[in-house]
C-alpha positions as CSV (number, residue, x, y, z in Angstrom):
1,X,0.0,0.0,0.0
2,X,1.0,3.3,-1.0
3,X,1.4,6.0,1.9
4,X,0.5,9.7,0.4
5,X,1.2,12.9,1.6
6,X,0.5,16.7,0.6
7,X,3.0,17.5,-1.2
8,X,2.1,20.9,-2.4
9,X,-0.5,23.3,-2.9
10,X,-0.9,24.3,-6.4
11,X,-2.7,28.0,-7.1
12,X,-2.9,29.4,-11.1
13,X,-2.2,33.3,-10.3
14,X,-2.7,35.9,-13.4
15,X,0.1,38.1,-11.7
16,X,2.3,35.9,-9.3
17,X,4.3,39.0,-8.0
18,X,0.5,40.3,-6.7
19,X,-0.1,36.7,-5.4
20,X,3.7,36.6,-3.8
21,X,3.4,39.6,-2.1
22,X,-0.1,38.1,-0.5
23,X,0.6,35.1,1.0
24,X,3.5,36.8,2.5
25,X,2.0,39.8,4.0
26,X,-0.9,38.1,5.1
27,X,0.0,34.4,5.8
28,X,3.8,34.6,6.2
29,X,5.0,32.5,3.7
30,X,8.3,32.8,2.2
31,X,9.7,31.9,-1.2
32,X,12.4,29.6,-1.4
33,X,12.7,28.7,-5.1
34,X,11.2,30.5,-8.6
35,X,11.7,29.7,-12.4
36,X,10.4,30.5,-15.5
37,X,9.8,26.8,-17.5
38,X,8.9,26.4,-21.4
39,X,10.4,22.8,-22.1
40,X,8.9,19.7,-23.8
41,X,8.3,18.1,-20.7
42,X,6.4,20.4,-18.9
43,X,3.7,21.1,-21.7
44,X,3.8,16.8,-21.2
45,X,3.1,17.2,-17.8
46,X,0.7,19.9,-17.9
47,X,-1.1,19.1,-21.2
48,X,-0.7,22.0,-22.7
49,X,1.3,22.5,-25.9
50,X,3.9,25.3,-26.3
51,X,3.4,25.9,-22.0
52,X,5.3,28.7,-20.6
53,X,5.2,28.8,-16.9
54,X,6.8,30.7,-14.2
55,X,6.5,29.1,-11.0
56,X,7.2,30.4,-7.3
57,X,7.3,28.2,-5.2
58,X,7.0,29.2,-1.1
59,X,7.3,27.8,2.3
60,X,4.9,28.8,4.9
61,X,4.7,27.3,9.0
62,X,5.0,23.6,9.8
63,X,6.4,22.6,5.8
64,X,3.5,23.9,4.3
65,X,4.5,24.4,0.6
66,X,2.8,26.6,-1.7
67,X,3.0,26.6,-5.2
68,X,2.3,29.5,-7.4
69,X,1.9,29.8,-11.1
70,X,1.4,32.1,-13.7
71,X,1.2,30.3,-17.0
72,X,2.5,32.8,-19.8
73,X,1.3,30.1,-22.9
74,X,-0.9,29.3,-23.1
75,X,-2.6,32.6,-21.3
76,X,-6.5,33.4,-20.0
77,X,-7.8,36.5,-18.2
78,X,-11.1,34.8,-17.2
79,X,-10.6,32.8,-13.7
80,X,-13.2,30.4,-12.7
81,X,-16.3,31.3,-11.0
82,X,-15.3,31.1,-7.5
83,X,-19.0,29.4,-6.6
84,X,-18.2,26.9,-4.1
85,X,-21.5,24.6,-4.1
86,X,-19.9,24.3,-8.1
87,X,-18.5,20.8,-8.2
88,X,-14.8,21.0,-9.1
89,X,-14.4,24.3,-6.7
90,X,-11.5,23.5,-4.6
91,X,-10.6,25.3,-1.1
92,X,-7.8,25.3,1.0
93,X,-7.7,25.2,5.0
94,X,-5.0,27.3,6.9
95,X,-5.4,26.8,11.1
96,X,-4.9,30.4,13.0
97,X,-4.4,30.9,16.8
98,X,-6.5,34.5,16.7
99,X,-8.6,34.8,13.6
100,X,-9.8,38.2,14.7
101,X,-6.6,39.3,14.5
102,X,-5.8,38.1,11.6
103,X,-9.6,39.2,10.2
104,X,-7.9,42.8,11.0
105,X,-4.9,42.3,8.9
106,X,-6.7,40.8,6.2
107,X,-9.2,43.6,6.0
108,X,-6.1,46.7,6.5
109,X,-4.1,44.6,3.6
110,X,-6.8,44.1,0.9
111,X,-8.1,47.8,1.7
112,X,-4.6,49.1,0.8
113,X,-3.9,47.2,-2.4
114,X,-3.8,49.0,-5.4
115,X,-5.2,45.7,-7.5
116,X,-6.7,43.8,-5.2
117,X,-8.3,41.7,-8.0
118,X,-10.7,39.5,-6.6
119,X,-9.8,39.5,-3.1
120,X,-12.5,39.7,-0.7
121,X,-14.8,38.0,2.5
122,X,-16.9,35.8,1.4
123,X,-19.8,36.1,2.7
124,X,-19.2,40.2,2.8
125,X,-19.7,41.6,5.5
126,X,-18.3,39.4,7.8
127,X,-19.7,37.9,10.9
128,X,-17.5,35.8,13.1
129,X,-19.7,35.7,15.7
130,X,-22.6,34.4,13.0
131,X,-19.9,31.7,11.8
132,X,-18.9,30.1,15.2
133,X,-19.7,26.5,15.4
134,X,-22.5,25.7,17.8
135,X,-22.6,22.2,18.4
136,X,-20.4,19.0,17.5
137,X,-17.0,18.2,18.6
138,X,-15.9,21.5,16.8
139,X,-18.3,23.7,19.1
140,X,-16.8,26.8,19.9
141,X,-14.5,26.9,16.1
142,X,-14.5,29.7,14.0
143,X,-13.7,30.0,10.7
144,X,-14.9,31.4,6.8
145,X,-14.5,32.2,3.7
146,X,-12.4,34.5,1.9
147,X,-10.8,35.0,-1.8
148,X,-7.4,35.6,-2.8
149,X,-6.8,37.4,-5.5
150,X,-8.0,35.3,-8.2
151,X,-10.3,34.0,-6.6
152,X,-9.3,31.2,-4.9
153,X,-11.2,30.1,-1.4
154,X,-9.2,30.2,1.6
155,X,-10.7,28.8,4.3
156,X,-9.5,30.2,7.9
157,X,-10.4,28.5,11.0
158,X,-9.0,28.7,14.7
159,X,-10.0,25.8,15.9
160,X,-11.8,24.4,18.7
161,X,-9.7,24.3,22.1
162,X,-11.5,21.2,23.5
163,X,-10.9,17.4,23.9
164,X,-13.5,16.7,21.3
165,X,-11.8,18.5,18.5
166,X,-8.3,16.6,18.8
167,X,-9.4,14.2,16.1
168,X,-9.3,16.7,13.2
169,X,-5.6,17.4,13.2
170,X,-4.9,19.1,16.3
């Protein structure tokens, strides 16, 4: 039997210095490797004839490894729709110790961004108190929605502090 990990997570960016600049300001992750790609096994790999991809490629706490791309060839300026009852929308978790806190950042950062492209709350405005778990072993989390910006769903939670909750991931 095959043992899997994450390995990384993968996020298509239309300007990867706007995305960069993000996830470090607001989540504190850190690049450790970029390059530009346009080989014959890449567009293999990806599908794609002719691809041209720059890739950065960052670290963020605990090994958590983020991937971002901006794909040159071939090149779209429509993202997807960012629906997430749509099957095929993907989210990613990140786990915070004060997600008011970081609610303030997020709000202070997006404000003062000169493109902030599609980042946002979602649902806007936001209500922590409305989106505290009230029951279950997760009573007491709290967590939403917001977009980066191109729209992808970030989910940020602060877990539970109880007994109950140790079984997801604590």
């Amino acid at each position: 039997m095959t043992v899997l990990r994450l390995g990384h997570i993968g996020l298509t960016c239309s300007d990867i210095d706007r995305s960069k600049r993000f996830y470090e300001a607001l989540f504190g992750f850190e690049e450790f490797f970029r390059i530009s790609r346009k080989t014959p096994w890449l567009a293999a790999q990806v599908g794609y004839e002719r691809a041209h991809i720059e890739f950065c490629h960052m670290r963020g706490a605990n090994g958590l490894h983020l991937e971002l791309l901006e794909y040159r060839n071939p090149y779209a300026t429509n993202p997807i729709p960012d629906d997430t009852y749509r099957p095929g929308n993907t989210h990613f978790n990140l786990w915070v110790d004060d997600i008011e806190a970081l609610t303030e950042r997020v709000r202070a950062y997006v404000a003062a961004m000169p493109d902030p492209g599609l980042a946002r709350f979602a649902p806007e405005p936001l209500d922590i108190e409305a989106s505290t778990i009230t029951d279950g072993p997760q009573k007491s989390g709290k967590g939403y929605y917001m977009r980066d910006p191109d729209g992808h769903t970030i989910e940020l939670w602060q877990p539970a502090q109880t007994e109950a909750a140790q079984g997801f991931g604590r």
